[in-house]
C-alpha positions in Angstrom: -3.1 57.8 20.6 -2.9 53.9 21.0 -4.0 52.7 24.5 -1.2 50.5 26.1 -2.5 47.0 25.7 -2.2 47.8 21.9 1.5 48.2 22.5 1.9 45.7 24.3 -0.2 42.7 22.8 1.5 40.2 20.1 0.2 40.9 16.8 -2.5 39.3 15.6 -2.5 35.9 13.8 -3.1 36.6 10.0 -2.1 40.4 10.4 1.0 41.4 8.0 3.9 42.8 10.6 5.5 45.8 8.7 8.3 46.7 11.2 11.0 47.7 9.5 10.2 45.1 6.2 8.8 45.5 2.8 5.6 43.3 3.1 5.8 42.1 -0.4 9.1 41.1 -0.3 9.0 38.6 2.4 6.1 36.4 0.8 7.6 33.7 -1.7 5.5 33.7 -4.6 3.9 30.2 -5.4 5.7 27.7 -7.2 4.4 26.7 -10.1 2.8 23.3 -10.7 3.1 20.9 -12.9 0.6 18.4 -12.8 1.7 16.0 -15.6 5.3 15.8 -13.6 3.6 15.6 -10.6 1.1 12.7 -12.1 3.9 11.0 -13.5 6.1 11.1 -10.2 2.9 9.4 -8.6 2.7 6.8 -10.9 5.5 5.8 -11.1 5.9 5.4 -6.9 2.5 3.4 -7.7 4.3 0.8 -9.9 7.1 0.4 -7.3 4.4 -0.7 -4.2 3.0 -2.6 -6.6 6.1 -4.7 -7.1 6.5 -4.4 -3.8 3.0 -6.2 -2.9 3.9 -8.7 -5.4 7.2 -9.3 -3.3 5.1 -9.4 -0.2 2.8 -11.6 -1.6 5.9 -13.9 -2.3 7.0 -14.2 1.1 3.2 -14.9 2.2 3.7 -18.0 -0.3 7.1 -18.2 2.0 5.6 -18.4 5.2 2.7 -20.8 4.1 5.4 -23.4 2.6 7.5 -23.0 6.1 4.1 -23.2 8.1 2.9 -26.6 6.1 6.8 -27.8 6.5 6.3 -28.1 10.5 3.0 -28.9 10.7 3.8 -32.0 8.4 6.7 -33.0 10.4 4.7 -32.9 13.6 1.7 -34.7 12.3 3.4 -36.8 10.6 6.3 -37.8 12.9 5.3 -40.7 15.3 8.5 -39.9 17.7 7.0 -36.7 18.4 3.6 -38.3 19.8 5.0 -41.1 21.5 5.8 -39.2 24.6 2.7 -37.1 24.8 0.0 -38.0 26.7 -2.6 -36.8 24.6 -3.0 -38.7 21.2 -2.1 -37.3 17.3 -5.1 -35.4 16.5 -6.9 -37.2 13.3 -5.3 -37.6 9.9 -8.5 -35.4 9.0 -7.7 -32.4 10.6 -4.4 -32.2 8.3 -6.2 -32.7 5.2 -8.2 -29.4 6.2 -5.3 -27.6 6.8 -4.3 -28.5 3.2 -6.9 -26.9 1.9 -6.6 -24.0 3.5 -2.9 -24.1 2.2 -3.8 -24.3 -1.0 -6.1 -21.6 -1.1 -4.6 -19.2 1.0 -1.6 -19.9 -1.5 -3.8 -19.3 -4.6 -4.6 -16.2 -3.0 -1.4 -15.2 -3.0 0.1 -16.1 -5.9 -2.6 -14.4 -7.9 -2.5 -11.4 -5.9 1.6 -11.2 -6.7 1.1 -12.0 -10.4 -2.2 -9.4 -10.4 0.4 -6.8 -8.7 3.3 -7.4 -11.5 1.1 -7.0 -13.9 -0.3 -3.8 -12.7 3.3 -2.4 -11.7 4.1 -2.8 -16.0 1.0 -1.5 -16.6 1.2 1.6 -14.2 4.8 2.3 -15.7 3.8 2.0 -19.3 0.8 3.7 -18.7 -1.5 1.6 -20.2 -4.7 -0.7 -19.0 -6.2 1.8 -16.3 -9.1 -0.3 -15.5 -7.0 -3.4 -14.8 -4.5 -1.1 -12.2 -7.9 0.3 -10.7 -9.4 -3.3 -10.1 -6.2 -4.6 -8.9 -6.0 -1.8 -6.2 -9.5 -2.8 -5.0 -8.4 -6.3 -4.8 -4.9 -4.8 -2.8 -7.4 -3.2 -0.1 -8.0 -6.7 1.1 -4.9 -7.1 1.9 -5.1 -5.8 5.3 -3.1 -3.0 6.7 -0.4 -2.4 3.8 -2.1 -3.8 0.9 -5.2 -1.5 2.1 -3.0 1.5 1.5 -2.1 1.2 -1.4 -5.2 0.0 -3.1 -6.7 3.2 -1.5 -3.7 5.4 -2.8 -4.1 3.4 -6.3 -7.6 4.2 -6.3 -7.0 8.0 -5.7 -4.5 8.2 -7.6 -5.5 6.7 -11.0 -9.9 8.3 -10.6 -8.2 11.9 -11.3 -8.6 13.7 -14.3 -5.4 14.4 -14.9 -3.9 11.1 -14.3 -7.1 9.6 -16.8 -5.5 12.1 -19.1 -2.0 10.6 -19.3 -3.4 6.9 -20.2 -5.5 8.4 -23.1 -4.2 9.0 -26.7 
């Protein structure tokens, strides 16, 4: 005969409750996979953030042209300096900041083109390699273009996805 704290206690996590219910009957049976769907679905999400960083990369070009717009008109722009009592900083200092313009846009506009080119390639599954270095370029591109170079890079080293670009 069962003492009373084994009437009374919960049952115990794990342990199959049989009250009044056919124990095989209430587990769902697994559903079963597809990988090559499953591959497929991934890469083709894949090529979509990779349009989307090239769109990203766009506005960073955006941003930069906006950002060297103001700066011009305040260096430039003797009205705005008259009034101040400190003087223009040096024509130098603006000639830096071009630089830094230019390559920061270089950056970016490779970056977008790299991620185009990757999107295509990702969709027509094709050029592996390319998509793999072009997510390990992404993960410099910090905190979304880190994501999905990681996710690129997961994605495209499985065996089953390395499957799907061979012949």
């Amino acid at each position: 005969m069962p003492d009373d704290s084994e009437l009374t206690s919960p049952p115990r996590r794990g342990s199959v409750e049989t009250s009044g219910r056919n124990p095989i009957m209430s587990e769902l049976p697994p559903l079963p996979r597809d990988q090559r769907k499953i591959d497929a679905n991934h890469l083709d999400i894949l090529s979509i953030f990779h349009f989307v960083g090239a769109g990203l990369a766009l506005l960073g070009i955006l941003f930069l042209l906006a950002h060297y717009a103001m700066m011009h008109a305040f260096f430039a722009n003797p009205k705005f300096w008259q009034d101040q009592k400190q003087t223009p900083p040096p024509a130098e200092l603006f000639a830096i900041f071009k630089w830094f313009y230019l390559v920061f846009g270089a950056w970016f506009l490779a970056s977008g083109v790299l991620n185009v080119i990757s999107g295509f390639c990702l969709r027509a599954r094709k050029h592996r390699t390319f998509s793999l270095v072009v997510g390990g370029i992404n993960c410099l591109h910090v905190p979304l273009g880190t994501v999905l170079g990681v996710f690129t890079i997961i994605i495209l080293i499985r065996d089953s996805v390395r499957g799907l670009y061979e012949p």
